[in-house]
N, C-alpha and C positions, 0 to 999 in steps of 0.2 A: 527528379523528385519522385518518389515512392507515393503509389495511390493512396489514398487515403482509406483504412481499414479499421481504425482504433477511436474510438473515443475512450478518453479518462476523464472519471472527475474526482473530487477533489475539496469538500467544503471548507478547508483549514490550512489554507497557504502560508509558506511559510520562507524567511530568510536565514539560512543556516548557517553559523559557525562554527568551524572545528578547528581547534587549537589541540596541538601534541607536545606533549612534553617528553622532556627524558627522565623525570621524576616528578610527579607533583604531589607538593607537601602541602595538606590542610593547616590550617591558618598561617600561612603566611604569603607573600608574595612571590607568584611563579611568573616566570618570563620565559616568552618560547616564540623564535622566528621564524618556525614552520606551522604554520597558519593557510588558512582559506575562508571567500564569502560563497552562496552559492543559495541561488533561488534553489528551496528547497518545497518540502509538505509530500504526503505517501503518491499523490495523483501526477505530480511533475515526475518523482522521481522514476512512479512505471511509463510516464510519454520518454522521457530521455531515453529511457531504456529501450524503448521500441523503437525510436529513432536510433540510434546507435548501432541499431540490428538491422536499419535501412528500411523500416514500416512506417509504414504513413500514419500519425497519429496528430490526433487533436485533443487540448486538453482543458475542461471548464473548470470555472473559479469564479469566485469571488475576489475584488481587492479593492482599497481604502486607504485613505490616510496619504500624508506628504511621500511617499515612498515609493506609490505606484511606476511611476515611471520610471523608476528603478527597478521596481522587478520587471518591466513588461518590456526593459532595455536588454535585461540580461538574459532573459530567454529567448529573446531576437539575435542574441550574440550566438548562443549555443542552436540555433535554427530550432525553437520550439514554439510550436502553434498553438498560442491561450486565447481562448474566447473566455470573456469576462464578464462580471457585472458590477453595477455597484454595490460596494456593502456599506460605505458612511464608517468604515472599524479599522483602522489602523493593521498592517500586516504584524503578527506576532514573529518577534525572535526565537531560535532554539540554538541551543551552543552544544557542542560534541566535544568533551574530553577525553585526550588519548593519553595514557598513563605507560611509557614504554616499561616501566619497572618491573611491570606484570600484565601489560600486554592486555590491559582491561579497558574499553572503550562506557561511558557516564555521557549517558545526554541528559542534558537538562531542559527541560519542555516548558513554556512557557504559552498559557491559557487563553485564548484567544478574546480580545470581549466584543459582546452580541453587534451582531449585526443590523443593521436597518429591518423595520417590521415589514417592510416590500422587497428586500432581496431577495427568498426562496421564490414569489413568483415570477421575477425576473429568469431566476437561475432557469426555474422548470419550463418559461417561455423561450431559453434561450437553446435547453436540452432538445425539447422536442422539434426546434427547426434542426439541428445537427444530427438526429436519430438517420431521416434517409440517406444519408453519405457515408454510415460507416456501415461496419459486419458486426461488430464486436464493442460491448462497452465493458469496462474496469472500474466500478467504484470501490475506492481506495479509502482508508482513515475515518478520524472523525470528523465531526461536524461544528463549527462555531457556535458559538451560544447565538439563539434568536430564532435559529431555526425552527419552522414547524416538525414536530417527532414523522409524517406522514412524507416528509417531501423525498428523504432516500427509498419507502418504500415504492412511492408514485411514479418514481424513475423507474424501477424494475419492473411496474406494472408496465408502462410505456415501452421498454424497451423489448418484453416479450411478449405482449401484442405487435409490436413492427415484426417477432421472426428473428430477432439476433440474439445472439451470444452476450449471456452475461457471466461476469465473474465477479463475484463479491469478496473482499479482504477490507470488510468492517464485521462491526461488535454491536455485542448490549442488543437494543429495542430496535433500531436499523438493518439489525440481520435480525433478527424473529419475527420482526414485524414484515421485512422483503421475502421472507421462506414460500408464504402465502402464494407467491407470483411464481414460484417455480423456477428462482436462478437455474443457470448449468454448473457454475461451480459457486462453492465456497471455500474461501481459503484463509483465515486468519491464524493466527499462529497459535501457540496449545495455551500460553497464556490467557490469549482472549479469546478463546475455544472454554476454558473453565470459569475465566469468570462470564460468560456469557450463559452456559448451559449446566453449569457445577458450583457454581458462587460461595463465596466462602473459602475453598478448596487451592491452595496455590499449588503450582509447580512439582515444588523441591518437598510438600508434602504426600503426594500421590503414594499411596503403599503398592504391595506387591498385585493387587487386583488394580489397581488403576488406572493400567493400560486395559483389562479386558472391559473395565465400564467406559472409558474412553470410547472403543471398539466399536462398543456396543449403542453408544451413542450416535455413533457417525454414519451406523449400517441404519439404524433409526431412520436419522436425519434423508438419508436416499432413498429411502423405501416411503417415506413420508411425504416426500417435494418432491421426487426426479428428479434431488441433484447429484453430484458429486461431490464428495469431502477431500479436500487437500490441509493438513496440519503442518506447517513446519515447525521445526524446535530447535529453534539455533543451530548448533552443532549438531543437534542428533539427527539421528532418522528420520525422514521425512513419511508422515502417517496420510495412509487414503482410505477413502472407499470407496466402493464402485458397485451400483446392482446388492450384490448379496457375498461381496468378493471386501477383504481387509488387505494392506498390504502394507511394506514397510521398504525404505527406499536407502541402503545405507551411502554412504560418501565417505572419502576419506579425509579427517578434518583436516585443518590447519590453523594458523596462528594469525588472526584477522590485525591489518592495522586498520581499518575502520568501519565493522561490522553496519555500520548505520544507513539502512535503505538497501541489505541486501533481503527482504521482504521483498521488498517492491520493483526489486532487481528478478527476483522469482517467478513474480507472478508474470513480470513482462514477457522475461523467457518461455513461462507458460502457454501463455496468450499467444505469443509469435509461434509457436508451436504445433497447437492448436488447430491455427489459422491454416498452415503447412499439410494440414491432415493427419497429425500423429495422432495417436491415442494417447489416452492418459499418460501410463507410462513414461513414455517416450518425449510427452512434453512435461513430466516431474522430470527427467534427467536435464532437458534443458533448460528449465525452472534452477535446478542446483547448478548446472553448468554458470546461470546470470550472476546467482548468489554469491557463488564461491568468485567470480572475477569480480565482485562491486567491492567484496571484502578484503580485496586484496588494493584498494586507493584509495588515498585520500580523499577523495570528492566522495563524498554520500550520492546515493543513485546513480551509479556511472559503473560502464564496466570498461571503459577506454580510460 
């Protein structure tokens, strides 16, 4: 068994299914026998990943409701290590539709409801005994309704007073509020890279300056925290910065059958990376190396 190196957390666990069809037709009745269940949420899927790469990981959560023992069966199936707490909130559903007609992957997310008003200090009492065991912490996703707005930042305070490696791939007030502490990296995807620091602003409307304020943002963001910016963008190239250096990271695409959780397939590669002593670089290629294998299966977050 592989030392232990990783913590992931996690505040929005989740049970995921993915249904594929060979065409699915809005309103009416689709039928399809290639199916999966699969404890899912952004902080399981980068521990699978690191376990899969043979790293020692651990990953905290929250869970609730008649179900637990089902999730806390099935990652004992697949050898994943959750420490837990109580939340009193039922695990939320998220469903994956695969559409082969056009090869376009639809998840459908489903909003977790609040958790007990003593869970975050459960969580943050459970975080800080796990801090001495690892190198590296991952916080992944959102956060359940209930939570205090201060508890993801107080992790990252915690975790870089102990001296370790953080990498962050959340959003919103959790990542501007955690900047303060001086992550090592940040890594959300350019989605929630703009609704986070460019709001209002989608995607698909970015004009031809868009990338240099993007840029121009990310050289900020380093020069501001001492961190590093990691952007993925689906298909495209993957956007960093570094010091006072922009760079851009091409791949060559392909045709996903279930794009879902290769984020978190990314940053795992990342991280395992990282850990190995690559440099940025060098662990963005194995970050896409995670990617592009998680998007190539049916199980969300897996590159096996």
């Amino acid at each position: 068994m592989a030392s232990l190196s990783f913590l992931t957390v996690c505040l929005n666990p989740t049970f995921q299914k993915t249904l594929r069809f060979a065409a699915c037709v809005k309103n009416s009745v689709n039928r399809t026998d290639r199916h999966r269940f699969d404890v899912s949420g952004k902080g399981v899927n980068v521990a699978r990943v690191l376990t899969q790469l043979g790293r020692g990981a651990v990953h905290l959560t929250q869970l609730g409701g008649p179900l637990c023992s089902l999730f806390l069966s099935m990652c004992r199936e697949e050898g994943l290590d959750i420490r837990w707490e109580e939340s009193r909130s039922p695990i939320r559903f998220c469903c994956t539709v695969i559409d082969d007609t056009d090869a376009t992957v639809t998840e459908l997310v489903e909003e977790s409801l609040p958790v007990h008003p003593e869970t975050g200090k459960l969580i943050a009492g459970a975080f800080e005994k796990l801090l001495p065991l690892v190198k590296t912490v991952i916080i992944s996703g959102t956060k359940a309704a209930g939570f205090d707005g201060e508890l993801i930042p107080g992790m990252v305070r915690r975790a870089k007073a102990a001296g370790l490696r953080v990498i962050l791939d959340i959003r919103g007030p959790d990542l501007t509020g955690s900047l303060r502490f001086r992550p090592d990296i940040i890594k959300p995807n350019l989605s929630e890279f703009l609704a986070t620091f460019f709001p209002g602003i989608a995607p698909e409307t970015i004009g031809g300056d868009g990338k240099s304020r993007i840029a121009e943002k990310m050289l900020e963001l380093c020069a501001d925290f001492g961190c590093r910016v990691v952007l993925t963008r689906g298909p495209g190239a993957v956007w960093a910065a570094e010091g006072n250096s922009f760079s851009e990271f091409e791949f060559e695409p392909l045709v996903p059958l279930n794009s879902t959780g290769s984020g978190d397939a990314f940053t795992a590669g990342l991280a395992a990376a990282l850990e190995d002593g690559e440099d940025l670089s060098g662990a963005i290629q194995k970050g896409i190396e995670c990617g592009r294998l998680n998007a190539a299966q049916l199980k969300p977050g897996s590159i096996l």
